[in-house]
C-alpha positions as CSV (number, residue, x, y, z in Angstrom):
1,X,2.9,24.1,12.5
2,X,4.7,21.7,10.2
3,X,4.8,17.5,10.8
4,X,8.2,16.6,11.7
5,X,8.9,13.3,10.5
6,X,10.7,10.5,11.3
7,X,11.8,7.8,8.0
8,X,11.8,4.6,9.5
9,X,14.1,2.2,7.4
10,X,16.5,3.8,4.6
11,X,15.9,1.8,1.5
12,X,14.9,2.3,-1.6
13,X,11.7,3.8,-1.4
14,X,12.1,5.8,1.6
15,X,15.3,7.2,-0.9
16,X,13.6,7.9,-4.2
17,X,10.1,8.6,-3.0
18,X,9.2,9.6,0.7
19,X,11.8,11.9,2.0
20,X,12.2,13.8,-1.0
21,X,8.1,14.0,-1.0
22,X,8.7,15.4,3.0
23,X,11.3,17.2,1.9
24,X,8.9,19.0,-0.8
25,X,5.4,19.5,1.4
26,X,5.6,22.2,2.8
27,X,3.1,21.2,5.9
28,X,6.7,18.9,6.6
29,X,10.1,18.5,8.5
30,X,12.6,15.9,7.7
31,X,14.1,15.9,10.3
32,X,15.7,12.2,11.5
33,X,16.4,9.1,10.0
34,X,16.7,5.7,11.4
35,X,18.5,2.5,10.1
36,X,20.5,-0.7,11.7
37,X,23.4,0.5,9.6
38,X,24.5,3.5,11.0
39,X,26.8,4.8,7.9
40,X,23.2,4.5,5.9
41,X,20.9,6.4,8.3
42,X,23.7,9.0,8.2
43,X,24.3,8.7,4.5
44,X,20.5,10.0,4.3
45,X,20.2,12.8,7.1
46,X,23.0,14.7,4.8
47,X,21.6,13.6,1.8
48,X,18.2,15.0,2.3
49,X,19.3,18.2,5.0
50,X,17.8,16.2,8.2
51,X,19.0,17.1,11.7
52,X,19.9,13.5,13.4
53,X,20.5,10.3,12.4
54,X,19.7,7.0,14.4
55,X,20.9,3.4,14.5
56,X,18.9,3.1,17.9
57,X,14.9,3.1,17.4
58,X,14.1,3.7,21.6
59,X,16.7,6.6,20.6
60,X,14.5,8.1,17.6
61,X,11.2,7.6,19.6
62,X,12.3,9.2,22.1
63,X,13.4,12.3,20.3
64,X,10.1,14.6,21.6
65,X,11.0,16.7,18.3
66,X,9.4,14.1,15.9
67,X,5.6,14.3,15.6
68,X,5.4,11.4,13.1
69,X,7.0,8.3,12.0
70,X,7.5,6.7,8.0
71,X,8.2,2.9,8.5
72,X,9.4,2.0,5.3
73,X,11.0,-1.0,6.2
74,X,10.5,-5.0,5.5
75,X,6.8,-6.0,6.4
76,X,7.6,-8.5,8.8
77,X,8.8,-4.8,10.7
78,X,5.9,-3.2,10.4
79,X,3.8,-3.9,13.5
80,X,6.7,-4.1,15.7
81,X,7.7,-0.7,14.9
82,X,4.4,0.7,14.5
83,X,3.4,-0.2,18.3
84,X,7.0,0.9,19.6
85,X,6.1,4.5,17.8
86,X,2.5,4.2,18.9
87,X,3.3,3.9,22.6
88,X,6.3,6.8,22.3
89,X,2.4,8.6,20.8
90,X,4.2,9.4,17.6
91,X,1.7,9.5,14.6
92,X,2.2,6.9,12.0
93,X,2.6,6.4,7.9
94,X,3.5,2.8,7.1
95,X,4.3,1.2,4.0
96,X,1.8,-0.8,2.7
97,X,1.5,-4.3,2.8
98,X,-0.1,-3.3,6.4
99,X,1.6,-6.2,7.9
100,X,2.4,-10.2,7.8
101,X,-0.8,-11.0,9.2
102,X,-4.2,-10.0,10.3
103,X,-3.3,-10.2,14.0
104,X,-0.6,-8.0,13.6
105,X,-2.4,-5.4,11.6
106,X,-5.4,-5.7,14.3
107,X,-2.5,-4.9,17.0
108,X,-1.4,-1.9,15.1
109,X,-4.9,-0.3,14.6
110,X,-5.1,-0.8,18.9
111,X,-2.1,0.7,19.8
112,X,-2.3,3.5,18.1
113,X,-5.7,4.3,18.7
114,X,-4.8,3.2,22.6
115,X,-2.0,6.1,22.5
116,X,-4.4,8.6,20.4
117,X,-2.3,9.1,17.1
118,X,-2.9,8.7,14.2
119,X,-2.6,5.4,11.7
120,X,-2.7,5.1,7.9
121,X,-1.1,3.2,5.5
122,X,0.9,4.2,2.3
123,X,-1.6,3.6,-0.4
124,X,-0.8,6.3,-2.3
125,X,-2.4,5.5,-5.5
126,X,-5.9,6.5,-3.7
127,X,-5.0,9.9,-4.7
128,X,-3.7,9.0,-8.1
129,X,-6.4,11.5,-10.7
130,X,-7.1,8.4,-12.2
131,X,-8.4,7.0,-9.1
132,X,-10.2,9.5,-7.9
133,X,-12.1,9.6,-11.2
134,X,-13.3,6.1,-11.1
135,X,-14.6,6.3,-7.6
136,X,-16.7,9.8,-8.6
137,X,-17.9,8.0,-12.0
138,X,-19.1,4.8,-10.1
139,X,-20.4,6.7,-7.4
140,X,-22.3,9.0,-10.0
141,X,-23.8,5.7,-11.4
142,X,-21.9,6.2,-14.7
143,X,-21.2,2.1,-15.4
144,X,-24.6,1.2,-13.0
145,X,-24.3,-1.3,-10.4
146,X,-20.5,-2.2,-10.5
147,X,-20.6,-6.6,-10.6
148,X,-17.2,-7.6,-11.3
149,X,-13.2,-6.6,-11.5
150,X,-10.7,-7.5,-12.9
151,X,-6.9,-7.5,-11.9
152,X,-3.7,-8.8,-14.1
153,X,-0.6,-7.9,-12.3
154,X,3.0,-8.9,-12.9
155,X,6.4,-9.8,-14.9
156,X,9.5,-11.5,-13.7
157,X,11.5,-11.2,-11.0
158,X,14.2,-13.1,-9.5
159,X,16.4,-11.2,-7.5
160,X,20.0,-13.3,-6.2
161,X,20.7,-13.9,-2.9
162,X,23.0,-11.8,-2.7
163,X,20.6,-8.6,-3.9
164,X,19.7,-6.4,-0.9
165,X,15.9,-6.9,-2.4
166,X,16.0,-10.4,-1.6
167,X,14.0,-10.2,1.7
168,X,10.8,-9.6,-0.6
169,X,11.0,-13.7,-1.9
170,X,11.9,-14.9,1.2
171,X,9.2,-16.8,4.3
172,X,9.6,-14.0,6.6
173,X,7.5,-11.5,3.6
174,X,4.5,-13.6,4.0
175,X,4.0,-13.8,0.3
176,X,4.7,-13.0,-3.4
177,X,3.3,-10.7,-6.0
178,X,-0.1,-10.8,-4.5
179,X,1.3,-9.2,-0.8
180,X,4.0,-7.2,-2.7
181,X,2.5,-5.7,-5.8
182,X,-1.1,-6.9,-5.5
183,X,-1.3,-5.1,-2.5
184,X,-1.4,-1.6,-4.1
185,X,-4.6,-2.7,-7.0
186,X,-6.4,-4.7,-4.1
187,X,-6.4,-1.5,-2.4
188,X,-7.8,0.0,-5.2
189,X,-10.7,-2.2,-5.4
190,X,-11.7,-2.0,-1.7
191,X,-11.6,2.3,-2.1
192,X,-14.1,2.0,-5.1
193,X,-16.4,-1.1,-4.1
194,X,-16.1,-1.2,-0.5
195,X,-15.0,-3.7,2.0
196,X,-14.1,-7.7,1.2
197,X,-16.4,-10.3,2.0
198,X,-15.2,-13.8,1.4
199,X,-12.3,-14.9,-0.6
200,X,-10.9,-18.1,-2.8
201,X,-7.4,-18.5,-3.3
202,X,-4.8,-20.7,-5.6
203,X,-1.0,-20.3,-5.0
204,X,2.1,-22.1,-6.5
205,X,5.2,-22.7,-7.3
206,X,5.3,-22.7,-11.4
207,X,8.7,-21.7,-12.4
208,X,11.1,-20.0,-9.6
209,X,12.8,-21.1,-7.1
210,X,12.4,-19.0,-3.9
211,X,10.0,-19.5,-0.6
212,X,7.1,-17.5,-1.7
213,X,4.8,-18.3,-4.3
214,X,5.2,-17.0,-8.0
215,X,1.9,-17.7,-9.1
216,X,-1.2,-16.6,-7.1
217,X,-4.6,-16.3,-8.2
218,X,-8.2,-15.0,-6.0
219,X,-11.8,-14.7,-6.8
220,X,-13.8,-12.3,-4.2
221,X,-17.1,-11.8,-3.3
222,X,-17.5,-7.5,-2.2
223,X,-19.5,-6.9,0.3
224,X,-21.7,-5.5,-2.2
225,X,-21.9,-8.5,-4.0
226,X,-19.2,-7.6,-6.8
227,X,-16.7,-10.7,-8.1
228,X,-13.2,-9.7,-8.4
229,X,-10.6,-12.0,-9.6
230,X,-6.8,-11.4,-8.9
231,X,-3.7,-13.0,-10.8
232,X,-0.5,-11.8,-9.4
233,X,2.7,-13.9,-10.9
234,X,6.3,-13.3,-11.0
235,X,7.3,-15.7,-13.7
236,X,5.9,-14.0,-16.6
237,X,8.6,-12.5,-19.3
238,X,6.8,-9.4,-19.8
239,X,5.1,-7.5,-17.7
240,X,1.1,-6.7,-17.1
241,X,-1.1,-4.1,-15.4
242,X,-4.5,-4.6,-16.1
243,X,-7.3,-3.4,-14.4
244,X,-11.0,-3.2,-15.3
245,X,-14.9,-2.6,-13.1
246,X,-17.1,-4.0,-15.0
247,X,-21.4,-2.4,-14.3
248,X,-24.8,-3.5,-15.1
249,X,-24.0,-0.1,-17.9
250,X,-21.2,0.1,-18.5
251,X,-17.4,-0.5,-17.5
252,X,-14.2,1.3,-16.7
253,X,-10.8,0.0,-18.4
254,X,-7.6,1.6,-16.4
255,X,-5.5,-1.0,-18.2
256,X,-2.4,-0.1,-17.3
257,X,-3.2,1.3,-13.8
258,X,-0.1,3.1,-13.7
259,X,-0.9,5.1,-16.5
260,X,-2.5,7.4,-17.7
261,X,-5.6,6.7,-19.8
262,X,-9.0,5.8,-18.3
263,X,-11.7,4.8,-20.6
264,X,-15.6,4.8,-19.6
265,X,-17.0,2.0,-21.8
266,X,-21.0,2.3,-22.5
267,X,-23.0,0.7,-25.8
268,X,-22.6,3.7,-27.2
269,X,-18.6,3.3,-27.7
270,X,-15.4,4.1,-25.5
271,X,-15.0,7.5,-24.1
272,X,-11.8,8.8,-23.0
273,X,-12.2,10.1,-19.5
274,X,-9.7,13.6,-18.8
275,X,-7.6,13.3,-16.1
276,X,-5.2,15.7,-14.3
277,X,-1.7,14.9,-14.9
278,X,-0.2,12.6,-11.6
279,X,2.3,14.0,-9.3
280,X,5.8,13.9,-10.5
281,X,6.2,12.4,-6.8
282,X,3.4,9.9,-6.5
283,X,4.2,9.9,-2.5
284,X,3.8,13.5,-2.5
285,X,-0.1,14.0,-1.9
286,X,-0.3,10.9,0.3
287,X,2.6,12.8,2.4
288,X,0.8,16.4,2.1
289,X,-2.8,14.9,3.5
290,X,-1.4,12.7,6.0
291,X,0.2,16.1,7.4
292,X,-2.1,18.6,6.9
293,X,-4.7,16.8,8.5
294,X,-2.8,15.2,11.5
295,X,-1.5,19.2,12.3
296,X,-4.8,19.8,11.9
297,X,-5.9,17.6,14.5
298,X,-7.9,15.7,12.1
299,X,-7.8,11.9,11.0
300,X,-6.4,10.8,8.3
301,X,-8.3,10.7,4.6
302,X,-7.6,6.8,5.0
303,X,-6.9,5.4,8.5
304,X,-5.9,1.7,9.5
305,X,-9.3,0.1,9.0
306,X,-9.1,1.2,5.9
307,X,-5.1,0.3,4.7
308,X,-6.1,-3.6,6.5
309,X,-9.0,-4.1,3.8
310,X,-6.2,-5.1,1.0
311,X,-4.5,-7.7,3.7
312,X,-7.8,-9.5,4.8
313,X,-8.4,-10.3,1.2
314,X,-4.4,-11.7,1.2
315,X,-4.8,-13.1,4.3
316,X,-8.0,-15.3,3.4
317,X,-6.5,-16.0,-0.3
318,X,-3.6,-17.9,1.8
319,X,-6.2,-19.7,4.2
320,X,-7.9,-20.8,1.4
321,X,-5.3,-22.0,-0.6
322,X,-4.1,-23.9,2.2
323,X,-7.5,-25.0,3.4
324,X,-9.4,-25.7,-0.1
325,X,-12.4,-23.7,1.0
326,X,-13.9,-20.2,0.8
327,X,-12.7,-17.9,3.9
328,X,-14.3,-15.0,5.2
329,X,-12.4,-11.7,4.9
């Protein structure tokens, strides 16, 4: 039987990426939409064919039609809504950054495993073919012991106050670049070296004048022993995407992560490693597994533990920054 899903929060991603990805699977039903502005949550049922619409979330989550729930909204929403969904023992996709805070993604990994549904979090660059080749190369021993990384992400941005993306500068978000873009290549990093083990952070304000830091830089020790450093900045005039693991034989240069050339670097010289083309929907395979496998009866490919690996290294970046001292992860 197909997933019927529940979108959680009608913005822009849930517009342009995760209901038209439902919409697509076939293992999936879009069939309700919730948002606090009613005229938007019905804007999207008849854009995208759905059944209901919702302005009320005890409503939705009551609705014993919906097997699973997208939250795609703010962060500072997401364990609030994932709980609520939890205990109405609807399965659960949420937008990544997990959560605000580690307590809160702790909460959401209890409740729903409390209520016996599923969790995972929208990551859905783990199934990028680019991904997916550097974990089978590392794993294969093709750079040797991996002992460092290297991340480069941002550009400039600045919404105004009165742009509806505001929210993602603002306290409430927790953070800057490093929570809202970081996020995604931190996650990265924890699916090919493992988990986080202690962290250093540096965060300021350089150039722009909104709550959260512009400027926000980690080292961090793996669990294997692997240094990665992190700079995440929103006050650059053009943009960056680098990413590089670096191994006792070799290295493997994704620079830019987005695209689409990976390079396996030995003594002997750079060789270009073939990839399969990415989705034309980069949602689309996270959306297919999450409901294939929940039908199923099966866990998730990734579950919480996994999408909270990427918030305890955010999480102790902050603590240290604040605190001047190495934190545990």
């Amino acid at each position: 039987m197909p997933l019927c899903w529940a979108i959680i929060g009608c913005g822009d991603i849930a517009n342009k990426r995760v209901a038209p990805a439902i919409v697509e699977d076939p293992s999936s039903v879009m069939l309700a939409f919730f948002s606090n502005t009613p005229a938007r949550a019905e804007e999207m049922r008849a854009r995208f064919g759905a059944a209901r619409a919702y302005s009320d979330l005890a409503a939705l989550l009551a609705d014993d039609e919906i097997d699973a729930v997208y939250i795609a909204s703010p962060q500072q929403r997401h364990c609030e809504e994932t709980v609520a969904a939890a205990e109405a023992g609807r399965h659960v996709l949420c937008e990544k950054p997990m959560a605000v805070t580690l307590d809160e993604c702790r909460r959401m990994i209890d409740a729903c495993a409390d209520n016996g549904v599923a969790l995972a979090i929208a990551y859905y660059r783990r199934w990028y073919p680019k991904a997916r080749a550097m974990k089978r190369l590392i794993d294969e021993g093709a750079i040797g012991t991996p002992v460092r990384a290297r991340i480069c992400i941002g550009g400039r941005y600045d919404p105004a106050e009165d742009d509806w993306k505001h929210w993602r500068v603002t306290a409430p978000a927790g953070g800057g670049a490093l929570m809202d873009v970081g996020s995604h290549r931190l996650d990265i990093i924890c699916y090919l070296l493992g988990e986080p083990a202690r962290v250093a952070g540096l965060t300021g304000h350089l150039a722009m004048d909104y709550d959260v830091p512009d400027t926000e830089t980690l080292i961090c020790e793996m669990a294997g022993r692997a240094h990665l450093v992190c700079e995440c900045q929103w006050n650059l005039p053009l943009g960056s995407d680098e990413m590089e693991v670096h191994g006792t034989e070799g290295a493997l240069i994704a620079t830019p992560f987005d695209g689409d050339t990976l390079l396996l670097r030995t003594p002997a010289g750079d060789e270009p490693v073939t990839l399969d083309p990415k989705s034309h929907n980069v949602h689309l395979p996270l959306i297919a597994s999450f409901a294939q496998r929940v039908s199923a009866g099966e866990p998730p490919e990734f579950d919480g533990i996994d999408g909270m690996q990427a918030s305890r290294i955010i999480t102790a970046a902050i603590r240290s920054a604040a605190g001047g001292q190495w934190e545990d992860a």
